[in-house]
DRENDO-1510 file (C-alpha; in Angstrom, 1 decimal, always signed):
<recs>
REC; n; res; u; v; w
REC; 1; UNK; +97.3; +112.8; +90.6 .
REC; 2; UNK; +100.5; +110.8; +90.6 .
REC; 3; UNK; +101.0; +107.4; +88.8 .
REC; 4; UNK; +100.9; +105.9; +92.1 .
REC; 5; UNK; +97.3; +106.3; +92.4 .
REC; 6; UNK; +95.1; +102.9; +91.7 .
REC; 7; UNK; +91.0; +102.0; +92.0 .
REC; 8; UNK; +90.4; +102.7; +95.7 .
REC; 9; UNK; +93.6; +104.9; +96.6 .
REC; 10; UNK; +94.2; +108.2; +95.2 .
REC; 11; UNK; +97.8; +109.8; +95.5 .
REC; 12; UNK; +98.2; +113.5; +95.0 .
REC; 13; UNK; +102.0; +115.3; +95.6 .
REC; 14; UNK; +101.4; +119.2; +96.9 .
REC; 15; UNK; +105.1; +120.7; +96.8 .
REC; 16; UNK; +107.0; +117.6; +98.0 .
REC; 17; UNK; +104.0; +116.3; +100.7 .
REC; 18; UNK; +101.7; +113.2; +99.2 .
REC; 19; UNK; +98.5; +113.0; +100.1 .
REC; 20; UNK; +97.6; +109.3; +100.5 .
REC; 21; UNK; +93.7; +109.2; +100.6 .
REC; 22; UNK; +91.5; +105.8; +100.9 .
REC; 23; UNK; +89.1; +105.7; +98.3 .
REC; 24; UNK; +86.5; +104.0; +99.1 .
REC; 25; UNK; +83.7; +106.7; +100.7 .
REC; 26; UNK; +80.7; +104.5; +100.3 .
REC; 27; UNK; +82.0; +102.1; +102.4 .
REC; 28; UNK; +83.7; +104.2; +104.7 .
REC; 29; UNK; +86.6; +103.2; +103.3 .
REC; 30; UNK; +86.8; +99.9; +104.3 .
REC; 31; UNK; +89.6; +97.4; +103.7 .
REC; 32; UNK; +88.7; +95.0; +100.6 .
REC; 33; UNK; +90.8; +92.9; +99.6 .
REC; 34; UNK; +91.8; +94.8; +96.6 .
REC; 35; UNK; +92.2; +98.0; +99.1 .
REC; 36; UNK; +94.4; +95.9; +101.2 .
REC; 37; UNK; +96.6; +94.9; +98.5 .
REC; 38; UNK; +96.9; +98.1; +96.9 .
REC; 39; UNK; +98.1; +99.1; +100.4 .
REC; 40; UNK; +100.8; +96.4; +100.5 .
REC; 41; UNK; +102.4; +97.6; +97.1 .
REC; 42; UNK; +101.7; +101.8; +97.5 .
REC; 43; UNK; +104.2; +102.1; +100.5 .
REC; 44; UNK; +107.4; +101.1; +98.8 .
REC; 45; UNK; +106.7; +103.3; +96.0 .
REC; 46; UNK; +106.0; +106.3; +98.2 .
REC; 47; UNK; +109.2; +105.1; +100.6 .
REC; 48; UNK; +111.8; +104.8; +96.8 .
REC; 49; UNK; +110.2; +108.6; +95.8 .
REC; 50; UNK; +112.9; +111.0; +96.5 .
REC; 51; UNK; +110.7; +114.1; +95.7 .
REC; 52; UNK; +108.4; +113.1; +98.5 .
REC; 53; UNK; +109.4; +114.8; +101.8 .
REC; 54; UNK; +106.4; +113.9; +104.0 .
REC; 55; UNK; +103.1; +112.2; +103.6 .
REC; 56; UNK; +99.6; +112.6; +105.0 .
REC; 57; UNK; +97.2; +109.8; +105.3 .
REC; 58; UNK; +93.4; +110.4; +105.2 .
REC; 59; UNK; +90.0; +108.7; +103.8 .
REC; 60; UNK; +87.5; +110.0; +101.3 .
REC; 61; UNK; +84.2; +111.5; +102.9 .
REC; 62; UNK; +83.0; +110.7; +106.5 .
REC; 63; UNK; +85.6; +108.0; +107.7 .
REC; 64; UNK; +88.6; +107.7; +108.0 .
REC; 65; UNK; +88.6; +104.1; +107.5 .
REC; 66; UNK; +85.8; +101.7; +108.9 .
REC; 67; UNK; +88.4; +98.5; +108.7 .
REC; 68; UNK; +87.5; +95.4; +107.7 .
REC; 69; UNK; +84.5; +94.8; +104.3 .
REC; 70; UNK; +81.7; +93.1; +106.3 .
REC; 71; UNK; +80.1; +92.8; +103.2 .
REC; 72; UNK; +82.6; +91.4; +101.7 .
REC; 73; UNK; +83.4; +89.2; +104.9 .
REC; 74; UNK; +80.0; +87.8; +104.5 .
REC; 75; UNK; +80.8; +86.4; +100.4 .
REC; 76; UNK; +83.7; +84.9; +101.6 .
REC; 77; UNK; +81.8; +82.9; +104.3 .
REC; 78; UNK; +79.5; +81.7; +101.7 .
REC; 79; UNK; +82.7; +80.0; +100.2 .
REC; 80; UNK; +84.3; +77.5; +102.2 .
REC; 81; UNK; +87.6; +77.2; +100.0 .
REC; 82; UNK; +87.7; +80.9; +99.2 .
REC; 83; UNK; +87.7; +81.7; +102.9 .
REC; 84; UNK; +90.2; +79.5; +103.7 .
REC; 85; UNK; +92.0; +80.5; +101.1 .
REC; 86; UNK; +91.8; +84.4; +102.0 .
REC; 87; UNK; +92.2; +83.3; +105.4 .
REC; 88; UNK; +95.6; +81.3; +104.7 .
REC; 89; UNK; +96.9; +84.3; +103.0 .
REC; 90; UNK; +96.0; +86.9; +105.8 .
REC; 91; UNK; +99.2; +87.1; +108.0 .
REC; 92; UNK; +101.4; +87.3; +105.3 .
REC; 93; UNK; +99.6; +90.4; +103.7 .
REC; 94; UNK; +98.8; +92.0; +107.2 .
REC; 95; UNK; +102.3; +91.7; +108.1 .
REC; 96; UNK; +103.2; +93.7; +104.6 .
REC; 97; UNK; +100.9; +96.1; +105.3 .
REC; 98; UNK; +101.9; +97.3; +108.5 .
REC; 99; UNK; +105.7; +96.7; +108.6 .
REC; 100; UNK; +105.6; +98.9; +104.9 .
REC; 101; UNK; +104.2; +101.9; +106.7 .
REC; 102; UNK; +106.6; +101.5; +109.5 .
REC; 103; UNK; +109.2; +100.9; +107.0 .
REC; 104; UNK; +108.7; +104.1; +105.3 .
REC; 105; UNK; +111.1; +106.4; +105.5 .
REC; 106; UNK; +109.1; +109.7; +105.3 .
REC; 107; UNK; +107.3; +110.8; +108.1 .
REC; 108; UNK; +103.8; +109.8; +108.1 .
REC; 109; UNK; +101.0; +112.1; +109.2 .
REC; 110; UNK; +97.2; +110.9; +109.9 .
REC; 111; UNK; +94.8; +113.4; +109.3 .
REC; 112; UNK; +91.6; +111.3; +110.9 .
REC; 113; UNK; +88.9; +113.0; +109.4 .
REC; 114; UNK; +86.1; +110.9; +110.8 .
REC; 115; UNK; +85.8; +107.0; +112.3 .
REC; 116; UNK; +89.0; +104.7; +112.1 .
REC; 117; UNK; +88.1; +101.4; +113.5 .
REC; 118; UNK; +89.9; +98.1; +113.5 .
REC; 119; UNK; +92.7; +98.1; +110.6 .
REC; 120; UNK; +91.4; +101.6; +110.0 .
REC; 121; UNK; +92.6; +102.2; +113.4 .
REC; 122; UNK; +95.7; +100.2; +113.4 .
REC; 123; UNK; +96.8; +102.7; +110.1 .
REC; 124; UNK; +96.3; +105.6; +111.9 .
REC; 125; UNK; +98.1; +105.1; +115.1 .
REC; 126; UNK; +101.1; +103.5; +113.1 .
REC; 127; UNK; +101.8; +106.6; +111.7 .
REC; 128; UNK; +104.2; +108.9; +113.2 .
REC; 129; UNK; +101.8; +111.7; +114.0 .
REC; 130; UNK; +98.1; +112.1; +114.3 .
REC; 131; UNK; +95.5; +114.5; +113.9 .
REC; 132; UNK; +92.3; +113.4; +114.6 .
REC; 133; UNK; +89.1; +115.1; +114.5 .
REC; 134; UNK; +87.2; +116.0; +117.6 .
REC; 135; UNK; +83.8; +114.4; +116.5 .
REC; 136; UNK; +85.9; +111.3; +114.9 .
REC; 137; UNK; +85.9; +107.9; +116.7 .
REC; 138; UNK; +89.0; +105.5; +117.0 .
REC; 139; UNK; +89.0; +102.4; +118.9 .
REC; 140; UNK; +89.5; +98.3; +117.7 .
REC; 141; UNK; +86.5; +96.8; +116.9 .
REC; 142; UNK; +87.7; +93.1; +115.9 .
REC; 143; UNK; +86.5; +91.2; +119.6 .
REC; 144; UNK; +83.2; +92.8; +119.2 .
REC; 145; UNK; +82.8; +91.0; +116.0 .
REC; 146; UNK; +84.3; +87.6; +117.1 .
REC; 147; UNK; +88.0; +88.1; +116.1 .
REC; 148; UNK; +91.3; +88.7; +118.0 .
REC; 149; UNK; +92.6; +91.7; +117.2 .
REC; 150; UNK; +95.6; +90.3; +116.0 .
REC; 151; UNK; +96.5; +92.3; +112.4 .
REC; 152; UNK; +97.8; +95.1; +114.7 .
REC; 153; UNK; +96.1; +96.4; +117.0 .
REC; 154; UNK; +97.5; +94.1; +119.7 .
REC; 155; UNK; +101.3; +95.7; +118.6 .
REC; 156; UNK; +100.2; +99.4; +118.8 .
REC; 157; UNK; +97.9; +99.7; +121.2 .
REC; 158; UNK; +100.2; +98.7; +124.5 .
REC; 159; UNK; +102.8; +100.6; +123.2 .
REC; 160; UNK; +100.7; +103.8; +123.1 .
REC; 161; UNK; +98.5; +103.4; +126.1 .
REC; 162; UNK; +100.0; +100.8; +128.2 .
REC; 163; UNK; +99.3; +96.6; +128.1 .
REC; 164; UNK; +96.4; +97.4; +131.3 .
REC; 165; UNK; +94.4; +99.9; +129.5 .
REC; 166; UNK; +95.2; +98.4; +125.6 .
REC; 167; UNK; +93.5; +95.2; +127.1 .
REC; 168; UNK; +90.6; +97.4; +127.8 .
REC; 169; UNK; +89.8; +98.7; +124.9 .
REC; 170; UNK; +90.8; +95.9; +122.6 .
REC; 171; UNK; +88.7; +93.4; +124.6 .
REC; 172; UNK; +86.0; +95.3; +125.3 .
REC; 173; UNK; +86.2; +96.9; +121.6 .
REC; 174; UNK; +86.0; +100.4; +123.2 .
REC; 175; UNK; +85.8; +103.5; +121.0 .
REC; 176; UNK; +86.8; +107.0; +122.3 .
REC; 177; UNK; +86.2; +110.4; +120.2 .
REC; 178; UNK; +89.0; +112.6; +119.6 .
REC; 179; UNK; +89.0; +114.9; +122.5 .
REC; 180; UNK; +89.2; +111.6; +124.9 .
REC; 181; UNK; +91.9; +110.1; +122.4 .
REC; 182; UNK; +94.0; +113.1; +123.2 .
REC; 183; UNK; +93.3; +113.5; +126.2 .
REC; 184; UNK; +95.0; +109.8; +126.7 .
REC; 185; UNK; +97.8; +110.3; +125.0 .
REC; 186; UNK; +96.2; +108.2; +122.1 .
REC; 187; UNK; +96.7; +110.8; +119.5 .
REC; 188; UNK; +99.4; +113.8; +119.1 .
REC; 189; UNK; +96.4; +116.4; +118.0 .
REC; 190; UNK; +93.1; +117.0; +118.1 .
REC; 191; UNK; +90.7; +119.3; +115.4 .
REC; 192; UNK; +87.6; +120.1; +114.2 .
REC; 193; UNK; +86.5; +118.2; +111.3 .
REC; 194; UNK; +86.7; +121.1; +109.1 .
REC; 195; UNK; +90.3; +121.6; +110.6 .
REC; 196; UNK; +91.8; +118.5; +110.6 .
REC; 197; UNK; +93.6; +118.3; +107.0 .
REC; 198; UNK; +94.9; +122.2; +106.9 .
REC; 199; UNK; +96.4; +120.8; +110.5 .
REC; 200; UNK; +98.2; +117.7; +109.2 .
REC; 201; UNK; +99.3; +119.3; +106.1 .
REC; 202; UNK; +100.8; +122.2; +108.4 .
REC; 203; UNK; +102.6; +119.5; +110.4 .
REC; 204; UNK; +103.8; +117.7; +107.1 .
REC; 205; UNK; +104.9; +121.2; +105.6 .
REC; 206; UNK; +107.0; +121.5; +108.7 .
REC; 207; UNK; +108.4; +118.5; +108.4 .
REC; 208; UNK; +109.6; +118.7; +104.8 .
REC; 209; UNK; +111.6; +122.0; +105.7 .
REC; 210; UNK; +113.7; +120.3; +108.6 .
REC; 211; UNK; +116.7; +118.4; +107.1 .
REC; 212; UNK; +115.5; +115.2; +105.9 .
REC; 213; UNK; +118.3; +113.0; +107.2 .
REC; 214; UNK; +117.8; +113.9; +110.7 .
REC; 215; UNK; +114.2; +113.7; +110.6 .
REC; 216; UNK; +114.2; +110.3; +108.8 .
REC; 217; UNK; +116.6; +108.7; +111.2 .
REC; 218; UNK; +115.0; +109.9; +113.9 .
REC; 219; UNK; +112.0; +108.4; +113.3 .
REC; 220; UNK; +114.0; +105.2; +112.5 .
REC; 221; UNK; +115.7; +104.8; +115.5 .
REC; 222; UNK; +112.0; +105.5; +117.7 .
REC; 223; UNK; +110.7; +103.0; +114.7 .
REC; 224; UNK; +113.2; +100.1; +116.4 .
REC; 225; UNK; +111.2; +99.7; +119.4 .
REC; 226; UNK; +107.7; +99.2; +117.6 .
REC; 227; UNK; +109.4; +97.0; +115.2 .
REC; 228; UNK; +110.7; +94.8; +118.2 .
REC; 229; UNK; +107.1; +94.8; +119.6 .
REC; 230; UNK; +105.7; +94.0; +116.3 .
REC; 231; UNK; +108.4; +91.0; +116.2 .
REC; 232; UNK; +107.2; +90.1; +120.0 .
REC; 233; UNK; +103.8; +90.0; +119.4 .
REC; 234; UNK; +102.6; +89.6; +115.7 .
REC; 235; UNK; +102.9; +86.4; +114.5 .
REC; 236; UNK; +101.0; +85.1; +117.7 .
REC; 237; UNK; +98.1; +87.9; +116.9 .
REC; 238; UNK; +97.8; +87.4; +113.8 .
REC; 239; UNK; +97.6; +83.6; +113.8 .
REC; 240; UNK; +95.2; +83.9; +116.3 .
REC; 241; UNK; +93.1; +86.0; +114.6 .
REC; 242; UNK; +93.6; +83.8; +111.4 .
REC; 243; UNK; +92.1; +81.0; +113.6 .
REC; 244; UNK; +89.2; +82.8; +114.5 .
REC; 245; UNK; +88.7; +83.6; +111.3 .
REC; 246; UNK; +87.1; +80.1; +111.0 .
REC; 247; UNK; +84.7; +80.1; +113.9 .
REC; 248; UNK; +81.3; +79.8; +114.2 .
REC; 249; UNK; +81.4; +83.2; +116.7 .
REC; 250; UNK; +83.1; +85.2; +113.5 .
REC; 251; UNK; +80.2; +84.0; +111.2 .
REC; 252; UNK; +77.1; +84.8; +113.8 .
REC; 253; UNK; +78.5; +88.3; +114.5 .
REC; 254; UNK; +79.3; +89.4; +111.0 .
REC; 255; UNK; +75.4; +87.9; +109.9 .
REC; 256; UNK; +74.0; +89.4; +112.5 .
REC; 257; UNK; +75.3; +92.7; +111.9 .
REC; 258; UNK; +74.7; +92.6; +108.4 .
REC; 259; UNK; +70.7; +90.8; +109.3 .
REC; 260; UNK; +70.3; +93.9; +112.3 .
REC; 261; UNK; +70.1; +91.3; +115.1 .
REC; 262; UNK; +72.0; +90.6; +118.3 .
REC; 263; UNK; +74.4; +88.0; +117.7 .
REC; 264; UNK; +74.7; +85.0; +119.8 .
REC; 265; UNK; +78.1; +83.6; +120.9 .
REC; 266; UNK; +78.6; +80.2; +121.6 .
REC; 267; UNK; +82.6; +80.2; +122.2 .
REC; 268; UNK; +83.3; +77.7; +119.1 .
</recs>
């Protein structure tokens, strides 16, 4: 392991390719706030590391990344100051967090070895290639639990699939498997589970022999379009999203996922 690696990411360099793997597998590798942060700060080390010629990006056990901590979520709502305070801070570090991956200069391969939802999803389809496994589930889950889907999700998702059907997954909180995500145009690849990281590493081996120049300016000038979406459409998703942070709908749906009961929506 590299120096890079912290508590809940672990960094490993295989003959100029990092692995970059979330490292949290009881949680399904869901975004903490210490996960998040240690997100914000890896991606500039991995972009300044001139023995890194390509990375891959995967999760620890079943998931690829489950997205927000419900659990987590839940404390904070107990805490009227603390979750205004996380809540103040969240489009500031969401905007870090995504604009570091894109900023990366390395090309960036997702090996989705099981569910990405929300963020988790956001991650993967930010990168610049994915391979996803056929049994694996991606979709944006942050409607179905009272939020807009605004760290994200509302940037990538038009540009992939198109604003009619990104509205229909994003507001319905649709998730697809990996064959159907292919099949869409979602995703660049499709595996078997046990496939899935020989495939991306394959791709990211490939990568690293081409000359690094032209495949790093490639992907910046491609990068230019999300990057004017992401200035279109961010601040307003995000600050959306902040606001619904604080509504009564946000708090019913993450207790009653957390209590095993049907949440009730009241629209406030």
């Amino acid at each position: 392991m590299t120096a890079a690696s912290g508590d809940h990411i672990l960094v490993e360099q295989r003959d100029g390719i990092a692995v970059v793997t979330l490292n949290r597998p009881e949680q399904m590798n869901a975004f903490s706030s210490e996960l998040h942060r240690e997100a914000e700060l890896l991606w500039p080390k991995l972009a300044a590391d001139k023995t890194i010629r390509a990375i891959v990006l995967t999760g620890a056990g079943k998931a690829f990344s489950a997205g927000g901590d419900l659990k987590a979520i839940a404390r904070r709502l107990g805490d009227p100051k603390e979750n205004f305070r996380h809540t103040a801070a969240v489009p500031g570090s969401a905007l870090t967090l995504l604009r570091g991956l894109l900023d990366i200069p390395q090309p960036v391969i997702a090996a989705v070895n099981g569910d990405a939802v929300g963020l988790g999803a956001t991650l993967a389809l930010a990168c610049d290639v994915v391979v996803m496994a056929e049994t694996a589930r991606i979709g944006d889950t942050h409607v179905k639990v009272g939020l807009v889907a605004g760290d994200g999700g509302a940037v990538v998702w038009p540009l992939l699939v198109g604003p009619s059907r990104a509205k229909d997954f994003l507001m319905r909180s649709r998730l697809v498997d990996g064959n159907e995500a292919y099949r869409m145009g979602l995703v660049g690849h499709v595996a078997p589970s046990y496939g899935v990281m020989d495939a991306a590493l394959g791709i990211a081996t490939e990568m690293a022999a081409l000359p690094p120049l032209a495949v790093r300016w490639t992907k910046q000038a491609i990068n230019k379009q999300i990057r004017q979406q992401l200035e279109l459409a961010f601040d307003a998703s995000i600050a959306f999203e902040a606001i619904t942070m604080l509504s009564g709908d946000y708090a019913e749906a993450v207790n009653g996922f957390l209590e095993k009961r049907k949440p009730e929506f009241k629209g406030e």
